[in-house]
N, C-alpha and C positions, 0 to 999 in steps of 0.2 A: 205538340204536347211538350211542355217543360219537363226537364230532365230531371226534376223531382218528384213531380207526376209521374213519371214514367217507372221512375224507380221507387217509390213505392208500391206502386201495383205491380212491379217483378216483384218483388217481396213479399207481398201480400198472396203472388200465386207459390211460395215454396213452403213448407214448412220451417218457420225456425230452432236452434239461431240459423242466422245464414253466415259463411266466413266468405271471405275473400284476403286469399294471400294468409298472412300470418294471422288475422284479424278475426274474432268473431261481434257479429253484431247479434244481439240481443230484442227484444220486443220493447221498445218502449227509445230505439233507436240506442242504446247502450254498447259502447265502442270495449272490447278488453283484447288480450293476446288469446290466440285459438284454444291456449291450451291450459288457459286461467276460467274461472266461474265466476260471471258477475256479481253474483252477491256475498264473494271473500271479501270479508272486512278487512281485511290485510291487503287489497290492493290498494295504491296509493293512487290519491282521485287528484288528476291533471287538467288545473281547472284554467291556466293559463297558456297561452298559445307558446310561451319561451320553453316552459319543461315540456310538452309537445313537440315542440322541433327539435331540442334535445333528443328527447327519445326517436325520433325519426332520422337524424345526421348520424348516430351512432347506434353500432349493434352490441347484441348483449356482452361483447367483452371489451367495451368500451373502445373501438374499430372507427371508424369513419366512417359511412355506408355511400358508397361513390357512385351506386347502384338503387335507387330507392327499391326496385323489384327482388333486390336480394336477399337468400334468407337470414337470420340472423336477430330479428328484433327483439328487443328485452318484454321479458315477463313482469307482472307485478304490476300492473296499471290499471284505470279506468278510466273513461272519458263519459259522460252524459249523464242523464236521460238529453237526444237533442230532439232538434226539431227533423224533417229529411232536409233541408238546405245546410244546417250544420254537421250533419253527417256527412254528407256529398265534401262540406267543403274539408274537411278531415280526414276523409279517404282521397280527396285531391292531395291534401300535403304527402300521405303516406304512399299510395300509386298514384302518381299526378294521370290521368286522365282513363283511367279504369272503369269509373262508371259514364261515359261520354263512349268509349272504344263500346263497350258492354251493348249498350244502347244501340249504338250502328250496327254492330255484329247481327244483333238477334232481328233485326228491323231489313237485312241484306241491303246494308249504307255500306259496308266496311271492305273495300278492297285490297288486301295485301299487296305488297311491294313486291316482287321477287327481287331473290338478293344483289342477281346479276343486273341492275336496273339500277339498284341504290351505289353500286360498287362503280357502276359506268358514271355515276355523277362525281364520281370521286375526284381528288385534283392533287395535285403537292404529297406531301408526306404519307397520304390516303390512298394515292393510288395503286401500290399495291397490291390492294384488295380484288384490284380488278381481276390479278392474275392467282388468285387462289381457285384452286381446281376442286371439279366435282368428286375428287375421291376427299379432301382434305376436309371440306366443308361440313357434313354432315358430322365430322371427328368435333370438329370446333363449335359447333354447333351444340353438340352433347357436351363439350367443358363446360363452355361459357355460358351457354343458356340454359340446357337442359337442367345441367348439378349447380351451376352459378346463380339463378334470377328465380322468381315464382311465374313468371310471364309466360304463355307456350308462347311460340315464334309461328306466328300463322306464314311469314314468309319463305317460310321455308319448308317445302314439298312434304317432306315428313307428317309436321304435326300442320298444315290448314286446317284440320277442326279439332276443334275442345272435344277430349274424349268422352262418348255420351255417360259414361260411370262417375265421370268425375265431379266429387262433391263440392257443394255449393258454387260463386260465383267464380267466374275463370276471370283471372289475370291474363289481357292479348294484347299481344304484341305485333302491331300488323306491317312493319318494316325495325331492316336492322340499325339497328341504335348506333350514336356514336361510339360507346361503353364495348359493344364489340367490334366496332372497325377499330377502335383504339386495341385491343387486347391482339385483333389478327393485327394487326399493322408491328406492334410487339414481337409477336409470333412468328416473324417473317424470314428470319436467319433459319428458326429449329425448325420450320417447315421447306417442302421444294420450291413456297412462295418468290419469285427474283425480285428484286428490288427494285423500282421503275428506272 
């Protein structure tokens, strides 16, 4: 099945809107921020792909967003009516692969990483990581991903499954990112992390 197939018939079994992340989607494929109504005529309609990535690089106080998963995105928008291929492909720019993860999740494709797996490939400046401990991790774990990203961290013991209360589509995360090897590798002085 194509992944626009697929994803319109998730859709078609929830009630709308559906949101994912910051996002709400609409009936008629209509993109706004979760906490905007699509038919404010005061949002501004983003009919170009350049003020799109604009608002996708940066968050609402004009930030950098080095994190696509993280919160933060500007209000005041509108994108569509699309087709689902243009929607899929505008939810790629905003979580690059959230409806493809989405997909393998719900289908049991999607294997999680454990972190100690991703931390053993590590090399150079990265490694590290190796040596962060089981007391440390679930701490950093709650900085950086939990209050940091919209994404749950299926790798990591705690959150493996999207909590069944949780509304509309989940953002997954099925290993750790460089964004947070980067942040612990950071981290490595204030932590009892030693340095390789």
């Amino acid at each position: 099945m194509k992944l626009t197939d697929w994803f319109e018939a998730r859709l078609a079994r929830t009630p709308p809107p559906w949101i994912l992340g910051e996002v709400r989607i609409s009936p008629g494929y209509v993109l706004v921020h979760r906490e905007d109504v699509p038919e404010d005529s005061r949002l501004q309609l983003l009919t170009g792909m350049d003020s799109f990535l604009e608002l996708v690089r940066f968050d609402s106080a004009g930030r950098f967003r080095p994190l696509r998963g993280a919160p933060g995105l500007r209000k005041g928008w509108r994108r569509g009516p699309y087709s689902a291929g243009e929607l899929i492909a505008d939810l790629q720019l905003l979580y690059p692969g959230a409806v493809g993860l989405l997909a393998a999740w719900e289908a049991d494709r999607l294997a999680p990483t454990p972190f100690a797996e991703t931390a053993g490939r590590q090399t150079g400046i990265y490694r590290v990581t190796q040596r962060l401990s089981s007391e440390e991790l679930p701490l950093l774990v709650e900085e950086i991903c939990i209050r940091g990203c919209l994404r749950r961290p299926l790798w990591h013991a705690a959150e493996r499954e999207p909590a069944e209360k949780e509304a509309g589509l989940p953002l997954l995360c099925p290993e750790a990112c460089a964004f947070f090897l980067h942040q612990v590798r950071g981290r490595s002085g204030r932590c009892s992390v030693p340095a390789a």
